[in-house]
TIDOZA-317650 format. One record per residue (C-alpha): residue in three letters; x, y, z. Coordinates in steps of 0.001 Angstrom, whole numbers, padded with zeros to 6 digits, always signed. Layout:
residues N
alaXYZ
...
END
This chain:
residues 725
unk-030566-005926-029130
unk-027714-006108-026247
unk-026314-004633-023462
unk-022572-003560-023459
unk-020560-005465-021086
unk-017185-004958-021983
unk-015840-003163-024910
unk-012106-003457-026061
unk-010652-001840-029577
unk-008157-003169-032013
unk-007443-001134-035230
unk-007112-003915-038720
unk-005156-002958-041995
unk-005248-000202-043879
unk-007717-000936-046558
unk-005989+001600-049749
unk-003355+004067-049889
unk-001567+006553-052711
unk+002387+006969-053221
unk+003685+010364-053654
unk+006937+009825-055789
unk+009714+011566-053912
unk+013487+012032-055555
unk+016072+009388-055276
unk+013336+006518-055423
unk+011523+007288-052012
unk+007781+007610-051192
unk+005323+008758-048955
unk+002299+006910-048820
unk-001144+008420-047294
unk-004123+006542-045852
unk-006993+007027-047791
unk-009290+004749-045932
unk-009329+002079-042928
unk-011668+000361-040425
unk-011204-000508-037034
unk-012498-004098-035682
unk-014357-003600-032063
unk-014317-006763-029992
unk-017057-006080-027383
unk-018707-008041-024712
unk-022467-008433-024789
unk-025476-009168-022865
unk-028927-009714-023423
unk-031666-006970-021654
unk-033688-008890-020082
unk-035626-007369-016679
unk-034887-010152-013997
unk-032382-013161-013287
unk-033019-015905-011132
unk-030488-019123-010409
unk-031935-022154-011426
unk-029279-025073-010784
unk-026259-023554-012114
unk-026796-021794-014432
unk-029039-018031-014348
unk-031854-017685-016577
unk-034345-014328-017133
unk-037639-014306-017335
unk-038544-016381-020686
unk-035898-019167-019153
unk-033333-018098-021263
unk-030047-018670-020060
unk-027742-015336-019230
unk-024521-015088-020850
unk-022217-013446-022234
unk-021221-012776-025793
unk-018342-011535-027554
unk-019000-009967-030842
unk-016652-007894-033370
unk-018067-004489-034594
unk-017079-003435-038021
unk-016354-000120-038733
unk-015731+001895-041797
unk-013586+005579-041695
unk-015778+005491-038281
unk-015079+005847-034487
unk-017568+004271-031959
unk-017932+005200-028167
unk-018867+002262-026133
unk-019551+002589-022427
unk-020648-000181-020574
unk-024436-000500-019697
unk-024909+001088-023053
unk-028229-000465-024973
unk-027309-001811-028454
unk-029499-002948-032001
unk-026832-004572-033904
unk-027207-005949-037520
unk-024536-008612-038796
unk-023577-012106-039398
unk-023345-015706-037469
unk-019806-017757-038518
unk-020328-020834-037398
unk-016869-022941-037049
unk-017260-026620-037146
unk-014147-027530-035483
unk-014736-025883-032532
unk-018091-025461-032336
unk-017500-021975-031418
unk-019703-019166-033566
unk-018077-016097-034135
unk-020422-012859-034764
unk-019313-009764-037128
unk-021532-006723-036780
unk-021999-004144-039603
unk-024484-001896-037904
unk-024868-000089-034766
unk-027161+001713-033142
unk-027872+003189-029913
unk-031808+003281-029273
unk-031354+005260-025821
unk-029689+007969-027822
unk-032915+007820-030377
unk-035659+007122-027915
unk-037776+010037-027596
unk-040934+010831-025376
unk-043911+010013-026532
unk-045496+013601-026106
unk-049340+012223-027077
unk-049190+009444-024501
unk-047555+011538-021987
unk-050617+014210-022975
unk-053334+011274-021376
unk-051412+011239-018081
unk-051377+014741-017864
unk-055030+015176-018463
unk-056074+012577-016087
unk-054419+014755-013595
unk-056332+018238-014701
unk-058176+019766-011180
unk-056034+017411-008944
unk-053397+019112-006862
unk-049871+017360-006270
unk-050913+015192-003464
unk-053903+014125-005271
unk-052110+013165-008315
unk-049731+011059-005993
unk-052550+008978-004301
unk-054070+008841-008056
unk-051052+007230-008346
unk-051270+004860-005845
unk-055048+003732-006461
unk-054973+002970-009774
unk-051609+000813-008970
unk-053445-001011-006685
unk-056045-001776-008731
unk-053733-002855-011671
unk-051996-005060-009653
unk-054530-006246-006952
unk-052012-006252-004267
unk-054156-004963-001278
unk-053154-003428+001429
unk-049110-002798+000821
unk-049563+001160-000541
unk-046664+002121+001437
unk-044139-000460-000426
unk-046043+001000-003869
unk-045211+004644-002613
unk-041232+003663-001819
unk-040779+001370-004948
unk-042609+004354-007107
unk-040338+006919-005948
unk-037386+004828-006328
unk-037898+004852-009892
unk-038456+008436-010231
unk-035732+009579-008737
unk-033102+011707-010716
unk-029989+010647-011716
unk-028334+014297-009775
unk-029890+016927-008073
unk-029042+020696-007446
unk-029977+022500-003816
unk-028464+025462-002783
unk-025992+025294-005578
unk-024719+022048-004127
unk-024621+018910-006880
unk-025099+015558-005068
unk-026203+012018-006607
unk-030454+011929-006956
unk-030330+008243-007405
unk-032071+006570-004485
unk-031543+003532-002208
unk-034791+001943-000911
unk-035265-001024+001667
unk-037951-003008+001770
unk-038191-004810+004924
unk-040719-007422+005979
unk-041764-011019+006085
unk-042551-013260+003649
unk-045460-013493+001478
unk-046430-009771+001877
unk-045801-009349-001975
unk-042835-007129-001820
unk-041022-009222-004880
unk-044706-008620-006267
unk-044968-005074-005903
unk-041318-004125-007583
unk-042012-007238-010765
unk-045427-005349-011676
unk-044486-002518-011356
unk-041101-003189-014100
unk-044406-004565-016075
unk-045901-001257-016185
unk-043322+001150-016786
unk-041162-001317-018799
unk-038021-000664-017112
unk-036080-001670-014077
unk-033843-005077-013719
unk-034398-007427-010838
unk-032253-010212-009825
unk-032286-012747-007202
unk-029856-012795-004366
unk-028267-016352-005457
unk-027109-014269-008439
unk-026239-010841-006457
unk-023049-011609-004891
unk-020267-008697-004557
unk-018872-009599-007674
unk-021802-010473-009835
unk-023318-006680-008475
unk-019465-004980-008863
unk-017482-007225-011676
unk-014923-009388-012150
unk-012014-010038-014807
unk-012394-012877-016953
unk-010030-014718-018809
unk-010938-014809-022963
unk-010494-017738-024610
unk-007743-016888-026612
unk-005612-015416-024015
unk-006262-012132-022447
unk-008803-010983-019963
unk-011161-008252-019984
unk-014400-007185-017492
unk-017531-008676-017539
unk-019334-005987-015486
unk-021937-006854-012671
unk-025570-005649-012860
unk-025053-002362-010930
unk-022560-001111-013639
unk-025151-002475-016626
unk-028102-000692-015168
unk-025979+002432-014471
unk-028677+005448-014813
unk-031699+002762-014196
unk-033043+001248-011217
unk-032138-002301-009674
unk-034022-004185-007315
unk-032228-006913-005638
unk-034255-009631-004236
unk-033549-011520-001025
unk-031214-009071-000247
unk-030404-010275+003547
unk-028825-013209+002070
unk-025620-010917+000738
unk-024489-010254+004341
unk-022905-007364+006120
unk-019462-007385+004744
unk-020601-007863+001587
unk-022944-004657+001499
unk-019881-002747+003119
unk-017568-003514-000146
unk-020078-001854-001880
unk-020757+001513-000307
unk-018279+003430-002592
unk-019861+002551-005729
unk-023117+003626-003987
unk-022065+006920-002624
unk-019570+007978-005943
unk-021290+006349-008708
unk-018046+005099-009711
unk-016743+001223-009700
unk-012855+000401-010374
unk-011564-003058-010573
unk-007767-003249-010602
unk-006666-007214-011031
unk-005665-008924-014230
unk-007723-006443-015979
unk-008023-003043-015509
unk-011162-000724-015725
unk-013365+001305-013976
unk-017094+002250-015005
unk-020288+004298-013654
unk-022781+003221-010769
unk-025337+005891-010687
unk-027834+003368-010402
unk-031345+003539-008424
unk-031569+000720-006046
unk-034067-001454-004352
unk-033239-004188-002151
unk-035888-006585-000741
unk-035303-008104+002156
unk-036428-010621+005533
unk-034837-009846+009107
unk-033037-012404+009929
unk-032870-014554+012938
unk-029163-013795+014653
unk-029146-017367+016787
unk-029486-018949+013167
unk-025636-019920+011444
unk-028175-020977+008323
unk-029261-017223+008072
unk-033250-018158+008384
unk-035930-015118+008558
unk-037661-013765+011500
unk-040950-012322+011560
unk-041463-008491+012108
unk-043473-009289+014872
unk-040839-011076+016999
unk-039367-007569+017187
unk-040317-005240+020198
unk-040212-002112+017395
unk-040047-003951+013753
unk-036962-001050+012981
unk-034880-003346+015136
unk-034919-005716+012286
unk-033057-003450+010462
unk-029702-003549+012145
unk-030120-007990+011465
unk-028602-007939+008113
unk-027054-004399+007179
unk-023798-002644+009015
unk-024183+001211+010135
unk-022937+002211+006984
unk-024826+000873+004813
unk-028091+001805+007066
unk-026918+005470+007237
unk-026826+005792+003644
unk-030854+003722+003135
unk-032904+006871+001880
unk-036300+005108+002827
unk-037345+002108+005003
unk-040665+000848+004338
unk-042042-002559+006545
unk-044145-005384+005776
unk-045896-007074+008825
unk-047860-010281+007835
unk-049959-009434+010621
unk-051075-006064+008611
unk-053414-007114+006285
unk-056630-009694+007181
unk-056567-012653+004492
unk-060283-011185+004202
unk-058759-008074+002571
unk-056734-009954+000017
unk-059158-013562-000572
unk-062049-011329-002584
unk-063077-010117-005508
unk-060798-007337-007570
unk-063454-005630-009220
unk-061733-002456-009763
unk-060129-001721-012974
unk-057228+000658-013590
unk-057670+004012-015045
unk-055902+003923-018472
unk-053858+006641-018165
unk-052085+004460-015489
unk-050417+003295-018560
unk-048827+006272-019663
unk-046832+006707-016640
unk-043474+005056-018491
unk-043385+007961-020607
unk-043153+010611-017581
unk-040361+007761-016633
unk-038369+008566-019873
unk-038395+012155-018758
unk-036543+011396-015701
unk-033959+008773-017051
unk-033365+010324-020180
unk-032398+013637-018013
unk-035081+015522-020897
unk-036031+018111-017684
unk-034009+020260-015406
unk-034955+019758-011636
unk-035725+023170-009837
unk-036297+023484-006598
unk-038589+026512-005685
unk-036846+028456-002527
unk-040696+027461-000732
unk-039539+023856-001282
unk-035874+024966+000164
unk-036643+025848+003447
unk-039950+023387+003605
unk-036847+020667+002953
unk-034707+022370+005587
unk-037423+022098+008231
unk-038697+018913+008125
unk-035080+017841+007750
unk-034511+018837+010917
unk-038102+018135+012748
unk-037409+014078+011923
unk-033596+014244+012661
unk-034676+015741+015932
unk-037444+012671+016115
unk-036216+009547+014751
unk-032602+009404+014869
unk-030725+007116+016713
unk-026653+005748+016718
unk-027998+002548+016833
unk-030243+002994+013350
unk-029070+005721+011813
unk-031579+005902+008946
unk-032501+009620+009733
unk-028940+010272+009414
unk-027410+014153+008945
unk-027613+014038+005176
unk-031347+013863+005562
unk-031973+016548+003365
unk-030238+015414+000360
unk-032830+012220+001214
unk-035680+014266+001297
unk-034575+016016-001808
unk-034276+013047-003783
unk-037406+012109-003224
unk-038971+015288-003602
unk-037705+015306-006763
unk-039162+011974-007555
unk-042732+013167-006147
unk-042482+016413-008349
unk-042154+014041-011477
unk-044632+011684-010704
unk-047012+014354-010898
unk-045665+016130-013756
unk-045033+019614-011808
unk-044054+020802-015237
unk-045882+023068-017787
unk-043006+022825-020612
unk-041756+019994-020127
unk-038079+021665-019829
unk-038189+022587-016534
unk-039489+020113-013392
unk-040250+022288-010229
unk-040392+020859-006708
unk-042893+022603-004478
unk-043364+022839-000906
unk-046726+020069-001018
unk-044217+017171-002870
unk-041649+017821+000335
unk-044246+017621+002766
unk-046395+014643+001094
unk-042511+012677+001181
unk-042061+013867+004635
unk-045276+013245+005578
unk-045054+009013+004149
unk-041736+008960+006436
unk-042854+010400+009464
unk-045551+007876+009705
unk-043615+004751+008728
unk-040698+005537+010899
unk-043220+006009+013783
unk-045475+003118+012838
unk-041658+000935+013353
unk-041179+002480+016555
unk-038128+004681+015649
unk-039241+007666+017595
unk-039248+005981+020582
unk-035724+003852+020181
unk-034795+007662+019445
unk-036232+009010+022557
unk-034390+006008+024607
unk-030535+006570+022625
unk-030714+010451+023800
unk-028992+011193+027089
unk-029443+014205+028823
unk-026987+015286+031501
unk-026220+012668+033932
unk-027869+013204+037318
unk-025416+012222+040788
unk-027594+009071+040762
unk-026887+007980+037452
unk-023409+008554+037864
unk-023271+006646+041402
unk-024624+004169+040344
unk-022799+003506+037258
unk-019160+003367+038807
unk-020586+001644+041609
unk-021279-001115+039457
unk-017779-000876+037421
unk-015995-000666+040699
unk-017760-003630+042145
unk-016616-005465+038915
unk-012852-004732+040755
unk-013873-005680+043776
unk-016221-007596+045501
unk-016137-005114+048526
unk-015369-001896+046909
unk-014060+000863+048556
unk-013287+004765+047841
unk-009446+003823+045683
unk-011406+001017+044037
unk-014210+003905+042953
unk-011564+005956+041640
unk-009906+003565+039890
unk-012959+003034+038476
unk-013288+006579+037404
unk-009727+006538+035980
unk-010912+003642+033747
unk-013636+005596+032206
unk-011845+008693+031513
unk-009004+007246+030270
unk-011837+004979+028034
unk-013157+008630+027006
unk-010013+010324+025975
unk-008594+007553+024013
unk-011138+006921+021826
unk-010228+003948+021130
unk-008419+000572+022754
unk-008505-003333+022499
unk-008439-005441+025306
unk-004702-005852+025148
unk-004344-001922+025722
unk-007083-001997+029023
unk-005314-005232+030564
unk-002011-003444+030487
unk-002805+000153+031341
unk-004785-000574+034609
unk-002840-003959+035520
unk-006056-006386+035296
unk-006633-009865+035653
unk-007512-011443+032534
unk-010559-013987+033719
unk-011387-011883+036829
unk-011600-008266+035870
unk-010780-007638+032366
unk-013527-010191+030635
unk-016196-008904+033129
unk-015467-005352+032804
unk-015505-005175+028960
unk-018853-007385+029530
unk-020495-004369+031963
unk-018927-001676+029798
unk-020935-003000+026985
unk-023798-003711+028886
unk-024070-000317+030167
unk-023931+000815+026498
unk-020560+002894+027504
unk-018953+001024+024975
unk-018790-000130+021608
unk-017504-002668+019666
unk-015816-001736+015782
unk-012495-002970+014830
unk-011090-002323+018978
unk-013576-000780+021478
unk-014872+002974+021287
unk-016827+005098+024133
unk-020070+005517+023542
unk-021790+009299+023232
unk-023266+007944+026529
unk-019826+007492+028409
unk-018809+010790+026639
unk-021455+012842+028281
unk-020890+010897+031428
unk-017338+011827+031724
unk-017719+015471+030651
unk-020838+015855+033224
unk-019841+018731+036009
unk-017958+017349+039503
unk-018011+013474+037595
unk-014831+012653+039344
unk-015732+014198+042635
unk-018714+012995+042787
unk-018193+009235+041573
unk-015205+008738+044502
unk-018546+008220+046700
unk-019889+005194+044416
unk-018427+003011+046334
unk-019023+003736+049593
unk-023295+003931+048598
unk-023027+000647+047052
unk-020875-000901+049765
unk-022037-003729+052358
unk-019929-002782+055509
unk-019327-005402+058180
unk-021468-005370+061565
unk-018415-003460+063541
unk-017787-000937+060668
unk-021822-000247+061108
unk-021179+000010+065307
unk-018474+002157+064519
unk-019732+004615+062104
unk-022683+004674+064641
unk-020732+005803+067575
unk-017988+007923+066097
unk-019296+008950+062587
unk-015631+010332+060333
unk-018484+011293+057590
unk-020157+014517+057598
unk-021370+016872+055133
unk-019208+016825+051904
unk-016178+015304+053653
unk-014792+012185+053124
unk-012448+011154+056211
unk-009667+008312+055202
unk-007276+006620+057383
unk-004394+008493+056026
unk-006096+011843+054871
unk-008973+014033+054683
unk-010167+014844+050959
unk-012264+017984+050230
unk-015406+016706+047601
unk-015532+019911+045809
unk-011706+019791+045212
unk-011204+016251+044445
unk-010113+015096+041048
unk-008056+012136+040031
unk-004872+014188+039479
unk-004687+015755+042944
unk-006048+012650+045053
unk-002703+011076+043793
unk-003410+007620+043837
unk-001814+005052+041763
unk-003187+001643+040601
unk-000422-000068+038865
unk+000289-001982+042452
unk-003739-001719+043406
unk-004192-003652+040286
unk-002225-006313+040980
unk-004028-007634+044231
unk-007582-007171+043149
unk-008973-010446+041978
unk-005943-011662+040459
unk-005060-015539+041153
unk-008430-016377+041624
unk-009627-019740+038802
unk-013204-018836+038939
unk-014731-018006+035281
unk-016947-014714+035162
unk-019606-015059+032764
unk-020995-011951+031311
unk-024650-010217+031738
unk-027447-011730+030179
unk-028431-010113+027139
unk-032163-009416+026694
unk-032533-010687+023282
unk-032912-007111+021311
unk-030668-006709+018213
unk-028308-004643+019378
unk-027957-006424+022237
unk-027136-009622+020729
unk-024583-007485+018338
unk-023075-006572+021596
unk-022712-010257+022943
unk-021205-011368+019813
unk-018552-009093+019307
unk-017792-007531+022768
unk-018056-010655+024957
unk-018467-014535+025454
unk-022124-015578+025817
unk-023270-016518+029340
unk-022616-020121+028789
unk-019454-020845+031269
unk-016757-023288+030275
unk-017614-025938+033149
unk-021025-026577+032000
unk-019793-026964+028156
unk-020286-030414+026755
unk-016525-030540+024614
unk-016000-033436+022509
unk-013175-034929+021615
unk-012178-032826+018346
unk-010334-035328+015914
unk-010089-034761+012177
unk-013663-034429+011347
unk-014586-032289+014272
unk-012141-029758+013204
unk-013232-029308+009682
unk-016510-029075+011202
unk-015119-026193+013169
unk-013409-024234+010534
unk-016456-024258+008419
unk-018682-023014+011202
unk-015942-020331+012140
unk-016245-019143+008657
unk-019481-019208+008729
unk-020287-017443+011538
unk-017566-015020+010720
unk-019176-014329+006891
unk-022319-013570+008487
unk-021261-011004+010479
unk-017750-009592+009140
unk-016264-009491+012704
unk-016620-012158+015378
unk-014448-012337+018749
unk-012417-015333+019694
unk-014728-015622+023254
unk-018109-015980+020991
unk-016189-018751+018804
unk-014847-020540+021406
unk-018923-020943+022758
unk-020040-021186+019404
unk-017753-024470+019287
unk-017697-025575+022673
unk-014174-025409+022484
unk-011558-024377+025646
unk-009828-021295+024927
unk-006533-023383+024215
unk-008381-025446+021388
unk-010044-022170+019874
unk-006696-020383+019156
unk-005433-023379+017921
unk-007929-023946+015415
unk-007893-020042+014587
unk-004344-019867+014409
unk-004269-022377+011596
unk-006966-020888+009832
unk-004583-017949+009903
unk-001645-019757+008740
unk-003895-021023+005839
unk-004739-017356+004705
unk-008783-018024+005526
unk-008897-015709+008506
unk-007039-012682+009820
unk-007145-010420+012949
unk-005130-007176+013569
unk-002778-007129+016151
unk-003575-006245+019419
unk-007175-007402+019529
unk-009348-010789+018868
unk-011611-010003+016070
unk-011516-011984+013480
unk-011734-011360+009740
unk-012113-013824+006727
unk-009378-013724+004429
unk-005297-013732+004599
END
């Protein structure tokens, strides 16, 4: 038996023809038979890969390779798509020259194609479940698992890892076709028998591939072309394209890095993988996914795990090893806390056996994979889907972790669909009908993990309602303090005019801030984009973008009028300014009296206070050598995302201990710059110059031969750095 990496096709001769005798000597000759010679690319099924020096081996120790064999085949056309499953009957050639075997197939036969339910096994399950209702069935389900595997205590990784195999390959709602095949995270420390949970349970239904993340690298999940020995090159396809319409669980998956799981999100979201290079191809991805993974520690360049419980909310760990993207498009989250279960719990006795039937449950599988029954969703399940859709968008979703994204019903409906086959809501076996009690028994598992990880209240702290005058005082008080020491009413403006101008661009580098408002580089520009971030008005991508924060700042009724006055609330005046104001107060009521003018609150507005700041700009804080080192970040996630790619940690260049660099220390460097840059796809030049303790001089120099070399990039206009030319 194999699995069809690569097929190619090559026709041989004609095996017999007839002449038809024409006049004047000439013929025409017919085929009467021929076979065309298949050279495919094979590998053994096996159901998981580890690395073991360097080579991969499954789970007899095996090694993994691939084969290439030639299919024989009389008057007869095959169709071979990669991932297909493959009995093949033929011969070895062994050549003694090159010690190279050659193998010719004469049969062919595709078991999928053949494979049929087994209707009398199926018929135990489906009495075991007689007087149970849906939810019952479902925690059946889970009980029995337990008890098979005697993993204690982890029924919530059972429940996502069981629906992740049940899922279907598409779904219909509303007359709207989407993909059904899910993506589930597993989150959580080690030793809390996640691996565990997803290898017995490929034991019980026989099906489902896992493979280490030393083996699970973009290409060996995507492809790659491969040079044949004879010349040529073909595919050898990665594991997502061989277990297209199956499930793969990835193991270790925090070790693949951000950048990594952001070359993959098209072949997630289409199904569909295309490699154009030396060879050519494209192939399906519709396959079910589970990735295992640790947080990870983001002060570690070795990418060691944290524990969950050095998280304030464990969901936090999330955003440690995944980008947005590929968190938005996560169907289910579960978590794994070390700290949940008591080594009492798991150090006794199993005495509990598994109910039978348990083992019956691969044939309901079969249904699902095989695509035997069509998925109906009742219109109760419809609009039970629609609300709790939008009861845990409303509760759990945040920018920051975007797991409850918009699409949340197509997440819910997936697995729905995957509850509704678990407990056979069929009574033909044609027809598979979600019900309202399979959305809200899904719904119901999510609400309570998401809360148990503290998503509802990270979501309750990313909303922001309508500014108050407070908030907004005291927000451009502290940018306008950032451009000047002693701010005053033109410095509070300008400050305004910085975040509205922020607002309506949508989005700027430094380059585009320093030149727009004239700012110093050291003085105001570095500690500005340091508050802005801080603040959360701003965030970092490929450039800067306003936040929804800043957005509903700057939209907020009388913002400009009433943020002129930042300034003067947050000002210290000197002794005779206080005498002054004391004996002759200018201020009084809404007025604001100036030296030259008198401004009316309610009227003013940047455009018709017509003020300038190219020249104010200039002065400011410009000429002065001081270094201004950032805020202090608290240590949260996000926070430390922010640091890295918005802004220089706190460390200032004076107190930096800077070797001399010579030959070795600059190797050093570039390897740590690229790997500190493969960690985290996009790193600024300010957090690689601390990383290094190098002066800004010595940093670009170092990054602008790693340019030169091809083994970094940046776009113009801003400092974030890229690996590759």
């Amino acid at each position: 038996m194999a699995l069809v990496n690569q097929p190619t096709t090559t026709r041989n001769k004609i095996l017999s023809y007839v002449l038809f005798p024409e006049s004047k000597g000439h013929a025409n000759i017919k085929d009467l038979s021929y076979r065309t010679v298949y050279m495919v690319r094979v590998r053994p099924p096996v159901f998981s890969l580890e690395k073991q020096g360097d080579k991969l081996v499954d789970e007899k120790g095996y090694e993994y390779k691939a084969y290439t064999i030639y299919v024989i085949a009389e008057n007869a056309k095959i169709e071979f798509q990669a991932s297909s499953l493959l009995n093949l009957k033929g011969i070895v050639l062994p050549d003694s020259k090159t010690q190279k075997t050659t193998i010719l197939v004469t049969e062919v036969e595709f078991p999928e194609n053949i494979c049929e339910v087994d209707m009398e096994k199926l018929g135990i399950l489906s009495t075991a479940y007689v007087g149970k209702t849906p939810t019952q069935r479902l925690e059946w389900i889970i009980d029995n698992f337990e008890a098979y595997s005697h993993i204690i205590g982890r029924r919530n990784i059972a429940k996502a890892a069981i629906l992740g195999f049940f899922t279907p390959t598409w779904a219909t709602l509303n007359g709207e076709l989407q993909r059904g095949w899910a993506n589930i995270l597993i989150l959580g420390d080690t030793t809390t028998a996640k691996t565990e949970t997803i290898r017995k349970l490929i034991k019980l239904l026989q099906a489902g591939f896992i493979i280490t993340a030393e083996t699970a690298s973009a290409v060996g999940l995507v492809g790659a072309a491969t040079q044949l020995d004879k010349g040529g090159w073909t595919i050898d396809w990665g594991a997502l394209v061989l277990n297209d319409r199956k499930l793969l669980a990835i193991d270790g998956a925090h070790k693949l890095g951000k950048y990594q799981f952001a070359s993959l999100a098209e072949a997630e979201r289409s199904g569909t993988v295309s490699i154009i290079k030396a060879a050519k191809d494209s192939a399906y991805t519709r396959t079910r996914q589970i990735k295992i993974a640790n947080p990870l520690d983001q002060d570690s360049w070795r990418m060691e795990s944290k524990n969950l419980s050095e998280f304030y909310y464990p969901a936090q760990a999330i955003s440690t090893f995944l980008d947005l993207m590929s968190v938005a498009r996560i169907d289910l989250v579960v978590f794994a806390d070390a700290d949940d279960v008591k080594a009492e719990a798991i150090n006794r006795k199993h005495e509990l056996e598994p109910d039978p039937a348990l083992f019956s449950l691969g044939e309901a599988l079969k249904l699902v994979w095989g695509e035997k029954v069509k998925l109906n969703f009742t219109s109760e399940a419809q609009a039970s889907i629609n609300d709790n859709t939008t009861a845990l968008y409303n509760a759990y979703f945040t920018k920051a972790i975007p797991i409850a994204s918009l699409d949340m019903k197509w997440k819910l409906a997936r697995l729905s669909a995957a509850a509704a086959a678990l407990s056979l809501s069929t009574t033909d076996y044609v027809t598979m009908d979600v019900e309202p009690e399979h959305v809200e028994w899904v719904a119901g598992f999510m609400r309570d993990e998401y809360q148990n990880a503290g998503l509802l209240s990270l979501a309750k702290r990313s909303r922001f309602d309508t500014p108050t005058k407070e908030q907004i005082v005291e927000t451009v008080g502290k940018i306008a303090s950032i451009l000047d020491k002693d701010p005053t009413e033109e410095t509070a403006i300008r400050a305004v005019e910085i975040l509205l101008w922020i607002a309506e661009t949508g989005r700027f580098t430094k380059d585009n801030l320093r030149i727009k408002f004239n700012l110093a580089e050291k003085n105001e520009l570095r500690p500005l984009i340091s508050e802005l971030t801080t603040l959360k008005l701003v965030e970092v991508g490929s450039g800067f973008y306003p936040t929804a924060k800043l957005n509903r700042l700057c939209k907020s009724e009388h913002f400009a009028t009433i943020a002129t006055i930042a300034a003067l609330e947050t000002r210290h005046p000197s002794k005779s300014e206080e005498e002054e104001s004391k004996q002759d107060p200018k201020t009084t009521g809404d007025d604001i009296e100036t030296e030259d003018k008198q401004i009316k609150i309610d009227n003013a507005s940047p455009e018709n206070l017509g003020v300038s700041y190219s020249e104010g700009g200039k002065e400011g804080n410009q000429g002065k050598t001081e270094e201004v080192a950032p805020e202090p970040v608290d240590g949260t996630p996000a926070e430390e995302e922010k640091q890295l790619k918005g802004a220089a940690p706190s460390t200032s260049p004076e107190k930096m201990d800077e070797p001399e660099p010579g030959h070795s220390r600059l190797v050093e460097g570039r390897e740590l710059v690229k790997s500190i840059i493969e960690k985290y796809g996009v790193v600024s030049t300010d957090y690689i110059a601390s990383a290094l303790r190098f002066t800004e001089k010595r940093t670009l120099d170092l990054l602008g031969s790693m340019k030169r070399d091809g083994e970094i990039w940046c776009r113009p206009g801003d400092d974030l750095w890229r690996l590759g030319g």
